[in-house]
C-alpha positions as CSV (number, residue, x, y, z in Angstrom):
1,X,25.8,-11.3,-14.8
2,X,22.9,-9.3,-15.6
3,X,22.1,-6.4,-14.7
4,X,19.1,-6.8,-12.4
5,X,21.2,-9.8,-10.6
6,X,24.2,-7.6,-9.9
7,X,21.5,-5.0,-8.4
8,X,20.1,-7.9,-6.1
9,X,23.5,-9.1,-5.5
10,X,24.7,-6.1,-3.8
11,X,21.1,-5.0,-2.1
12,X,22.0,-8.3,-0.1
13,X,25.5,-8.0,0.5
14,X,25.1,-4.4,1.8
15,X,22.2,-5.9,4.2
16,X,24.5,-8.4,5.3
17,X,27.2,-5.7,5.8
18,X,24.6,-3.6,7.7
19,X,23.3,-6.8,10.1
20,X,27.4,-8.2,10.7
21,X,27.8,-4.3,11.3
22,X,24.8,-4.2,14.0
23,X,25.8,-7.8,15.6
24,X,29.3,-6.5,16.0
25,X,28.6,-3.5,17.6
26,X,26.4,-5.1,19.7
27,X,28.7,-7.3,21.1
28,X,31.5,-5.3,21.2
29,X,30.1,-2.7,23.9
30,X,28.3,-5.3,25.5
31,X,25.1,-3.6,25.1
32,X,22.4,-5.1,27.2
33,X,19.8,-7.5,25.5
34,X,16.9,-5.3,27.3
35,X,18.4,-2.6,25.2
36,X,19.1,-2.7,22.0
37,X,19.3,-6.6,20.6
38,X,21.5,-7.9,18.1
39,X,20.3,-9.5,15.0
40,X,20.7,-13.3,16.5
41,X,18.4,-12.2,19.3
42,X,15.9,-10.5,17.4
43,X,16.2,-13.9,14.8
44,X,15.8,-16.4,17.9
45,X,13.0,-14.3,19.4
46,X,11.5,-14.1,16.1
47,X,11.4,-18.3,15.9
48,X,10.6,-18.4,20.0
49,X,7.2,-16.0,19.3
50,X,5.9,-17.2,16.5
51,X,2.6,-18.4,17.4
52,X,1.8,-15.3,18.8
53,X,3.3,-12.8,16.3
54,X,2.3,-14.5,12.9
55,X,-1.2,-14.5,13.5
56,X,-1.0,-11.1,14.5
57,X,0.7,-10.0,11.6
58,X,-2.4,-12.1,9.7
59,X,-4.8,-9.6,11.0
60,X,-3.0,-7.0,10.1
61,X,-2.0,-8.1,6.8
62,X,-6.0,-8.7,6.7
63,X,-7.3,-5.5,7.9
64,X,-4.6,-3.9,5.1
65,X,-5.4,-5.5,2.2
66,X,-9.2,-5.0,2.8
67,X,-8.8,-1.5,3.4
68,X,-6.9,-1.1,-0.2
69,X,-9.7,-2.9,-1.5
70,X,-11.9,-0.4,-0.1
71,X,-9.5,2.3,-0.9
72,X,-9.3,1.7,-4.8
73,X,-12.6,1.1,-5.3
74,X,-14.1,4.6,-3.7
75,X,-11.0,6.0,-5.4
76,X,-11.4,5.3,-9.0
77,X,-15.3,5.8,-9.1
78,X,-14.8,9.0,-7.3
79,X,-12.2,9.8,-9.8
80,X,-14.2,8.6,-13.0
81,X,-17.3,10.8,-11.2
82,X,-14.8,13.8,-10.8
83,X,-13.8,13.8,-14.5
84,X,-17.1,13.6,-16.1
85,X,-18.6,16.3,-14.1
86,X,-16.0,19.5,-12.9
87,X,-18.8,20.4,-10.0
88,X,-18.2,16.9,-8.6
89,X,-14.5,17.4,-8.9
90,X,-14.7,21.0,-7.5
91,X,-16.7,19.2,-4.2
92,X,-14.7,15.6,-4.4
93,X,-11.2,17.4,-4.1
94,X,-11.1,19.8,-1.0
95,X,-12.2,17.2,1.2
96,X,-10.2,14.4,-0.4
97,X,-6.9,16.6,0.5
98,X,-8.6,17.5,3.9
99,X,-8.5,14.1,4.8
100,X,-5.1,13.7,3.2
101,X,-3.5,16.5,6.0
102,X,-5.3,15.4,9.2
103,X,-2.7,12.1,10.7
104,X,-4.6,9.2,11.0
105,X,-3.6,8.9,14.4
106,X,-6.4,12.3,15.3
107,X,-9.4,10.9,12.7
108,X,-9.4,7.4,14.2
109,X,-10.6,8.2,17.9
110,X,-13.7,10.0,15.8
111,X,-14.1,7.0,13.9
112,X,-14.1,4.7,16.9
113,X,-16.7,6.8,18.6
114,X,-19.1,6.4,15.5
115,X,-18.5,2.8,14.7
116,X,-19.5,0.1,16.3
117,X,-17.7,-3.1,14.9
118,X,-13.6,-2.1,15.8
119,X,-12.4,-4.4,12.6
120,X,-14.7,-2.0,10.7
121,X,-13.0,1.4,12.1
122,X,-9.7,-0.4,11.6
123,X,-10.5,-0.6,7.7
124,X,-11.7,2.7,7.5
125,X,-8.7,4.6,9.2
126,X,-6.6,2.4,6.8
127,X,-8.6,3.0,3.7
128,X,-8.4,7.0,4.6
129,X,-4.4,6.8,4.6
130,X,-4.6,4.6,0.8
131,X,-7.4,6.4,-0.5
132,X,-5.9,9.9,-2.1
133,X,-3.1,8.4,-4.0
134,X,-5.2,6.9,-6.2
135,X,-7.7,9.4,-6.5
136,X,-5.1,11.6,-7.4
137,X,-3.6,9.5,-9.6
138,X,-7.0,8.2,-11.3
139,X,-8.1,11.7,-12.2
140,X,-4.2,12.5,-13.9
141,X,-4.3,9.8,-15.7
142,X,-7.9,10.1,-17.1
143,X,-7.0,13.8,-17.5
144,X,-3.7,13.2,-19.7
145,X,-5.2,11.8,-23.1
146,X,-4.3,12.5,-26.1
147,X,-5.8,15.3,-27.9
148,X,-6.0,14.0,-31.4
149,X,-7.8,10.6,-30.4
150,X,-10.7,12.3,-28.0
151,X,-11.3,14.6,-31.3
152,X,-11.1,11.7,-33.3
153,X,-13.1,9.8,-31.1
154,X,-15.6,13.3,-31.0
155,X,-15.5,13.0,-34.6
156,X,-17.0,9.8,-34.8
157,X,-20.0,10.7,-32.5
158,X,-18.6,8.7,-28.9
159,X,-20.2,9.0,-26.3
160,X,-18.9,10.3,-23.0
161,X,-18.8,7.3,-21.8
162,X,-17.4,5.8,-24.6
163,X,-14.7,8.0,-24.7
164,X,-14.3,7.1,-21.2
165,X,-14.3,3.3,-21.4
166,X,-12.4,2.5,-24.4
167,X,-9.9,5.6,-24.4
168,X,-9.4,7.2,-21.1
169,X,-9.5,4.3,-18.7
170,X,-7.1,2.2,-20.5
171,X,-4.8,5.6,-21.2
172,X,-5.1,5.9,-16.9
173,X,-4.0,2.6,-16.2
174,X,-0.7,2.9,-15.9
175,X,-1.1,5.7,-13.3
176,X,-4.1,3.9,-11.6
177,X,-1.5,1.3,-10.6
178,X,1.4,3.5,-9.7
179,X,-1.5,4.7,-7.1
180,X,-2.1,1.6,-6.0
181,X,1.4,0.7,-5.7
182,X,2.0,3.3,-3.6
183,X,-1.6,3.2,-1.6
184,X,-0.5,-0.5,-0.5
185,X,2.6,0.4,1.5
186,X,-0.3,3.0,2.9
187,X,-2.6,1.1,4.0
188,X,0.0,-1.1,6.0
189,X,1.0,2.1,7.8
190,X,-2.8,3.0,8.3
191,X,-3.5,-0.3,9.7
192,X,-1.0,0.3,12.0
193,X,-1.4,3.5,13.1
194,X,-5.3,2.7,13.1
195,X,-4.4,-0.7,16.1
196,X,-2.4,1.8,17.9
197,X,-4.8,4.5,18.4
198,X,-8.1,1.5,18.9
199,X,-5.8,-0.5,21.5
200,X,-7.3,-3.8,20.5
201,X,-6.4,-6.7,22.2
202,X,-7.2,-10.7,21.9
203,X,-6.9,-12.8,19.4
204,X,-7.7,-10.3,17.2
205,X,-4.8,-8.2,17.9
206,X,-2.7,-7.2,15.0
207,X,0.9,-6.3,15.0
208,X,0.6,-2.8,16.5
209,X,-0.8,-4.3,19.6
210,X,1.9,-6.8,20.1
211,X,4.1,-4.2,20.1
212,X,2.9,-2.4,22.4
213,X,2.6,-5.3,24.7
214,X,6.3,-5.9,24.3
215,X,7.1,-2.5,25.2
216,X,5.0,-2.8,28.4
217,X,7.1,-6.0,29.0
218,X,10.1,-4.6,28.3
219,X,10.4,-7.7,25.6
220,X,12.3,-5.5,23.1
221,X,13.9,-8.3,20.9
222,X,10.4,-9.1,20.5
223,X,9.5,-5.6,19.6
224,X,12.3,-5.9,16.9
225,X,10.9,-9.0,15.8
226,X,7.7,-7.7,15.1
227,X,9.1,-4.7,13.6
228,X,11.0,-6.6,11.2
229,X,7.5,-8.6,10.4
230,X,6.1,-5.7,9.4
231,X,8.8,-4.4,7.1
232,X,9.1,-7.8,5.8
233,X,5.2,-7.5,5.0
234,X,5.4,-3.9,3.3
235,X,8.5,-5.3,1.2
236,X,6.1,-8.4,0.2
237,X,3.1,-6.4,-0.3
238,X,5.0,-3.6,-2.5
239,X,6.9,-6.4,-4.3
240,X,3.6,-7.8,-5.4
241,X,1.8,-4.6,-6.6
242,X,4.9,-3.7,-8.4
243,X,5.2,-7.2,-10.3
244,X,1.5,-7.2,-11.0
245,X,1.5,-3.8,-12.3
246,X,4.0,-5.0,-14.7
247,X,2.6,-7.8,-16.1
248,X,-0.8,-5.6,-16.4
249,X,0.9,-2.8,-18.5
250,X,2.8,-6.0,-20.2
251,X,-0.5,-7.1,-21.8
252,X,-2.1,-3.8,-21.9
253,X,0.6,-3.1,-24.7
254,X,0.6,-6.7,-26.6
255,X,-2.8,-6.1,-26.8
256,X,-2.4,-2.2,-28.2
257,X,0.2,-4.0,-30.5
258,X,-2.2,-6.9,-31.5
259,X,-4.6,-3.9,-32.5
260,X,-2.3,-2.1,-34.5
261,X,-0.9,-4.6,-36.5
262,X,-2.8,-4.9,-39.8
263,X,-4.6,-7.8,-40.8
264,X,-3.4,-9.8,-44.0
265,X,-5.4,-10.6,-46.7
266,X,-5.5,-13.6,-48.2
Protein backbone atom coordinates (compact mmCIF):
# COMPACT_ATOMS: atom_id res chain seq x y z
CA UNK A 1 0.00 0.00 0.00
CA UNK A 2 1.32 3.25 -0.82
CA UNK A 3 1.88 5.71 1.03
CA UNK A 4 -0.72 8.36 0.15
CA UNK A 5 -3.41 5.37 0.35
CA UNK A 6 -2.41 4.39 3.81
CA UNK A 7 -2.77 8.31 4.75
CA UNK A 8 -6.39 8.28 3.08
CA UNK A 9 -7.09 5.04 4.65
CA UNK A 10 -6.75 6.15 8.14
CA UNK A 11 -8.10 9.90 7.60
CA UNK A 12 -11.40 7.73 7.01
CA UNK A 13 -11.20 5.31 9.50
CA UNK A 14 -10.52 7.87 12.29
CA UNK A 15 -13.71 9.87 10.76
CA UNK A 16 -15.62 6.87 11.08
CA UNK A 17 -14.26 6.31 14.65
CA UNK A 18 -15.16 9.97 15.41
CA UNK A 19 -19.02 9.67 13.79
CA UNK A 20 -19.61 5.79 15.63
CA UNK A 21 -18.08 7.80 18.62
CA UNK A 22 -20.73 10.73 18.27
CA UNK A 23 -23.81 8.29 17.38
CA UNK A 24 -22.95 6.29 20.47
CA UNK A 25 -22.84 8.87 22.71
CA UNK A 26 -25.75 10.20 21.54
CA UNK A 27 -27.68 7.40 22.10
CA UNK A 28 -26.32 6.37 25.06
CA UNK A 29 -27.46 9.47 27.25
CA UNK A 30 -30.48 9.82 25.35
CA UNK A 31 -29.72 13.17 24.42
CA UNK A 32 -32.63 14.93 22.88
CA UNK A 33 -32.85 15.31 19.03
CA UNK A 34 -33.68 19.27 19.58
CA UNK A 35 -30.28 19.12 21.22
CA UNK A 36 -27.50 17.82 19.94
CA UNK A 37 -28.33 15.16 16.79
CA UNK A 38 -26.58 12.18 15.98
CA UNK A 39 -24.98 11.62 12.78
CA UNK A 40 -28.18 9.45 11.26
CA UNK A 41 -30.29 12.53 12.07
CA UNK A 42 -28.13 15.04 10.76
CA UNK A 43 -27.66 12.32 7.45
CA UNK A 44 -31.69 11.87 7.19
CA UNK A 45 -32.22 15.62 7.58
CA UNK A 46 -29.61 16.26 5.25
CA UNK A 47 -31.54 13.93 2.36
CA UNK A 48 -35.28 15.31 3.90
CA UNK A 49 -33.86 19.26 3.06
CA UNK A 50 -32.34 19.01 0.15
CA UNK A 51 -34.20 21.13 -2.10
CA UNK A 52 -33.87 23.87 0.14
CA UNK A 53 -30.27 23.52 1.33
CA UNK A 54 -28.46 22.70 -2.03
CA UNK A 55 -29.44 25.58 -3.74
CA UNK A 56 -28.51 27.62 -1.00
CA UNK A 57 -25.26 26.24 -0.76
CA UNK A 58 -25.24 27.15 -4.76
CA UNK A 59 -25.36 30.74 -3.92
CA UNK A 60 -22.99 30.54 -1.68
CA UNK A 61 -20.61 28.51 -3.47
CA UNK A 62 -21.49 31.32 -6.23
CA UNK A 63 -21.01 34.40 -4.25
CA UNK A 64 -17.41 32.60 -3.14
CA UNK A 65 -15.92 31.76 -6.06
CA UNK A 66 -16.74 35.14 -7.66
CA UNK A 67 -15.34 36.94 -4.86
CA UNK A 68 -11.88 34.95 -5.28
CA UNK A 69 -12.07 35.86 -8.69
CA UNK A 70 -12.27 39.27 -7.74
CA UNK A 71 -9.84 38.76 -5.01
CA UNK A 72 -6.87 37.50 -7.19
CA UNK A 73 -7.22 39.69 -9.76
CA UNK A 74 -6.98 43.11 -7.59
CA UNK A 75 -4.37 41.10 -5.72
CA UNK A 76 -1.79 40.34 -8.16
CA UNK A 77 -2.05 43.69 -10.17
CA UNK A 78 -1.77 45.48 -6.99
CA UNK A 79 1.10 43.34 -6.20
CA UNK A 80 2.88 43.58 -9.66
CA UNK A 81 2.00 47.61 -9.19
CA UNK A 82 3.58 47.43 -5.63
CA UNK A 83 6.90 45.89 -6.88
CA UNK A 84 7.66 48.10 -9.75
CA UNK A 85 7.14 51.19 -7.86
CA UNK A 86 8.17 51.16 -3.66
CA UNK A 87 5.81 54.46 -3.34
CA UNK A 88 2.86 52.33 -4.52
CA UNK A 89 3.95 49.63 -2.18
CA UNK A 90 4.57 52.08 0.69
CA UNK A 91 0.55 53.40 0.02
CA UNK A 92 -0.82 49.71 -1.21
CA UNK A 93 0.37 48.00 2.16
CA UNK A 94 -0.99 49.89 5.26
CA UNK A 95 -4.27 49.78 4.04
CA UNK A 96 -4.16 46.29 2.59
CA UNK A 97 -3.29 45.07 6.44
CA UNK A 98 -5.93 47.66 7.73
CA UNK A 99 -8.47 45.81 6.00
CA UNK A 100 -6.77 42.53 7.01
CA UNK A 101 -7.42 43.40 11.10
CA UNK A 102 -11.01 44.91 10.92
CA UNK A 103 -13.52 41.23 11.05
CA UNK A 104 -15.65 41.23 8.19
CA UNK A 105 -18.46 40.99 10.32
CA UNK A 106 -17.93 45.29 11.31
CA UNK A 107 -16.88 46.32 7.38
CA UNK A 108 -19.92 44.68 5.91
CA UNK A 109 -22.79 46.88 7.51
CA UNK A 110 -20.58 49.93 5.75
CA UNK A 111 -20.59 48.14 2.66
CA UNK A 112 -24.31 47.53 2.72
CA UNK A 113 -25.02 51.12 3.36
CA UNK A 114 -22.97 52.18 0.19
CA UNK A 115 -24.11 49.43 -2.18
CA UNK A 116 -27.03 49.01 -3.66
CA UNK A 117 -27.24 45.53 -5.39
CA UNK A 118 -26.80 43.00 -1.89
CA UNK A 119 -25.17 40.12 -4.29
CA UNK A 120 -22.67 42.89 -4.99
CA UNK A 121 -21.85 43.78 -1.14
CA UNK A 122 -21.78 39.98 -0.61
CA UNK A 123 -18.78 39.64 -3.15
CA UNK A 124 -17.03 42.46 -1.82
CA UNK A 125 -17.06 41.48 1.98
CA UNK A 126 -15.93 38.06 0.63
CA UNK A 127 -13.31 39.36 -1.73
CA UNK A 128 -11.94 41.68 1.39
CA UNK A 129 -11.41 38.38 3.57
CA UNK A 130 -9.38 36.51 0.18
CA UNK A 131 -7.85 39.47 -0.93
CA UNK A 132 -4.41 39.96 1.37
CA UNK A 133 -3.15 36.46 1.09
CA UNK A 134 -2.44 36.84 -2.20
CA UNK A 135 -1.16 40.19 -2.14
CA UNK A 136 1.07 39.18 0.32
CA UNK A 137 2.03 36.29 -1.27
CA UNK A 138 2.27 37.92 -4.91
CA UNK A 139 4.73 40.60 -3.75
CA UNK A 140 7.11 37.62 -1.78
CA UNK A 141 7.23 35.78 -4.47
CA UNK A 142 8.05 38.52 -7.15
CA UNK A 143 10.49 39.79 -4.38
CA UNK A 144 12.52 36.38 -3.94
CA UNK A 145 14.35 36.09 -7.43
CA UNK A 146 17.44 35.11 -7.95
CA UNK A 147 20.11 37.54 -7.93
CA UNK A 148 22.44 36.23 -10.60
CA UNK A 149 19.49 35.93 -13.34
CA UNK A 150 17.97 39.73 -12.77
CA UNK A 151 21.87 40.86 -13.25
CA UNK A 152 22.07 38.60 -16.01
CA UNK A 153 18.93 39.59 -17.30
CA UNK A 154 20.28 43.61 -16.42
CA UNK A 155 23.17 42.56 -18.42
CA UNK A 156 21.47 41.95 -21.46
CA UNK A 157 19.58 45.37 -21.48
CA UNK A 158 15.69 43.88 -20.10
CA UNK A 159 13.37 45.80 -19.58
CA UNK A 160 11.48 46.21 -16.28
CA UNK A 161 8.98 44.71 -17.60
CA UNK A 162 10.74 42.10 -19.14
CA UNK A 163 12.35 41.16 -16.24
CA UNK A 164 8.95 41.05 -14.78
CA UNK A 165 7.22 38.91 -17.39
CA UNK A 166 9.57 36.30 -18.16
CA UNK A 167 11.59 36.03 -14.79
CA UNK A 168 9.67 37.27 -11.84
CA UNK A 169 6.17 36.22 -12.56
CA UNK A 170 6.97 32.75 -13.42
CA UNK A 171 9.58 32.63 -10.22
CA UNK A 172 6.13 33.94 -8.09
CA UNK A 173 3.94 31.36 -9.20
CA UNK A 174 4.34 28.97 -6.91
CA UNK A 175 3.54 31.39 -4.05
CA UNK A 176 0.80 33.13 -6.12
CA UNK A 177 -1.03 29.79 -5.84
CA UNK A 178 -0.24 28.91 -2.27
CA UNK A 179 -2.21 32.40 -1.85
CA UNK A 180 -4.84 31.43 -3.65
CA UNK A 181 -5.08 28.17 -2.00
CA UNK A 182 -5.35 29.57 1.00
CA UNK A 183 -7.66 32.85 -0.10
CA UNK A 184 -10.38 30.02 -1.31
CA UNK A 185 -11.12 28.52 2.04
CA UNK A 186 -11.41 32.57 2.72
CA UNK A 187 -13.67 33.58 0.71
CA UNK A 188 -16.08 30.71 1.79
CA UNK A 189 -15.79 32.05 5.38
CA UNK A 190 -16.24 35.72 3.99
CA UNK A 191 -19.26 34.73 2.14
CA UNK A 192 -20.55 33.49 5.11
CA UNK A 193 -19.88 35.89 7.45
CA UNK A 194 -20.83 38.55 4.68
CA UNK A 195 -25.01 36.48 4.53
CA UNK A 196 -24.95 36.71 8.16
CA UNK A 197 -24.31 40.25 8.83
CA UNK A 198 -26.74 41.29 5.12
CA UNK A 199 -29.68 38.87 6.49
CA UNK A 200 -30.77 37.94 3.03
CA UNK A 201 -33.51 36.01 2.53
CA UNK A 202 -35.44 34.31 -0.64
CA UNK A 203 -34.37 32.37 -3.06
CA UNK A 204 -31.43 33.90 -3.01
CA UNK A 205 -30.44 33.02 0.39
CA UNK A 206 -27.16 31.23 0.83
CA UNK A 207 -26.20 28.91 3.42
CA UNK A 208 -25.69 31.40 6.28
CA UNK A 209 -29.32 32.32 6.04
CA UNK A 210 -30.58 28.86 6.27
CA UNK A 211 -28.97 28.56 9.23
CA UNK A 212 -30.10 31.06 10.87
CA UNK A 213 -33.55 30.14 9.93
CA UNK A 214 -33.03 26.72 11.55
CA UNK A 215 -31.90 28.24 14.63
CA UNK A 216 -35.03 30.40 14.78
CA UNK A 217 -36.86 27.02 14.24
CA UNK A 218 -35.13 25.22 16.52
CA UNK A 219 -34.39 22.69 13.41
CA UNK A 220 -30.85 21.91 14.67
CA UNK A 221 -30.27 18.61 12.71
CA UNK A 222 -30.84 20.86 9.94
CA UNK A 223 -28.44 23.41 11.27
CA UNK A 224 -25.86 20.43 11.32
CA UNK A 225 -26.78 19.49 7.98
CA UNK A 226 -26.03 22.71 6.62
CA UNK A 227 -22.95 22.91 8.59
CA UNK A 228 -21.63 19.84 7.30
CA UNK A 229 -22.50 21.37 3.54
CA UNK A 230 -20.37 23.86 4.10
CA UNK A 231 -17.37 22.02 5.31
CA UNK A 232 -17.99 19.54 2.72
CA UNK A 233 -17.73 22.70 0.30
CA UNK A 234 -14.46 24.21 1.81
CA UNK A 235 -12.91 20.57 1.67
CA UNK A 236 -14.06 20.44 -2.19
CA UNK A 237 -12.99 23.86 -2.92
CA UNK A 238 -9.41 23.48 -1.12
CA UNK A 239 -9.05 20.01 -2.67
CA UNK A 240 -9.37 21.67 -6.02
CA UNK A 241 -7.01 24.69 -5.63
CA UNK A 242 -4.57 22.33 -4.19
CA UNK A 243 -4.64 19.72 -7.17
CA UNK A 244 -4.71 22.53 -9.68
CA UNK A 245 -1.78 24.15 -8.10
CA UNK A 246 0.01 20.97 -8.62
CA UNK A 247 -0.51 20.23 -11.95
CA UNK A 248 0.42 24.13 -12.69
CA UNK A 249 3.83 23.92 -10.87
CA UNK A 250 3.85 20.22 -12.72
CA UNK A 251 4.19 21.92 -16.08
CA UNK A 252 5.72 25.10 -14.99
CA UNK A 253 8.88 22.68 -14.43
CA UNK A 254 8.60 20.27 -17.58
CA UNK A 255 8.58 23.25 -19.37
CA UNK A 256 11.83 24.84 -17.33
CA UNK A 257 13.20 21.27 -18.07
CA UNK A 258 12.18 21.38 -21.86
CA UNK A 259 14.23 24.76 -21.76
CA UNK A 260 17.25 23.59 -20.32
CA UNK A 261 17.77 20.64 -22.09
CA UNK A 262 20.13 21.30 -25.00
CA UNK A 263 19.27 20.85 -28.47
CA UNK A 264 21.08 18.10 -30.62
CA UNK A 265 22.61 18.70 -33.59
CA UNK A 266 22.30 16.76 -36.40
Amino acid sequence: MSGRAADRLLRTAVLAALLLLWEGLVRLYEVPHWLVPGPLAVAAELWRAREVLLPALAVTLGTALLALVVAVGAAVTLGVLAVLSRLLEYAILPVAVTLQVVPVVAVAPVILVYVERVETALVLCAALVAFFPVLANTITGLERIDPEQRDLFRLYGASRWQELLWLRLPAALPYILAGIRVAGTLALVGAVVAEFAAGTAGEQAGLAFRILESGWRLRIARMYAALVLLAAAGLLLHGLLRQGERLMLRRLHLAAREEARPSSST
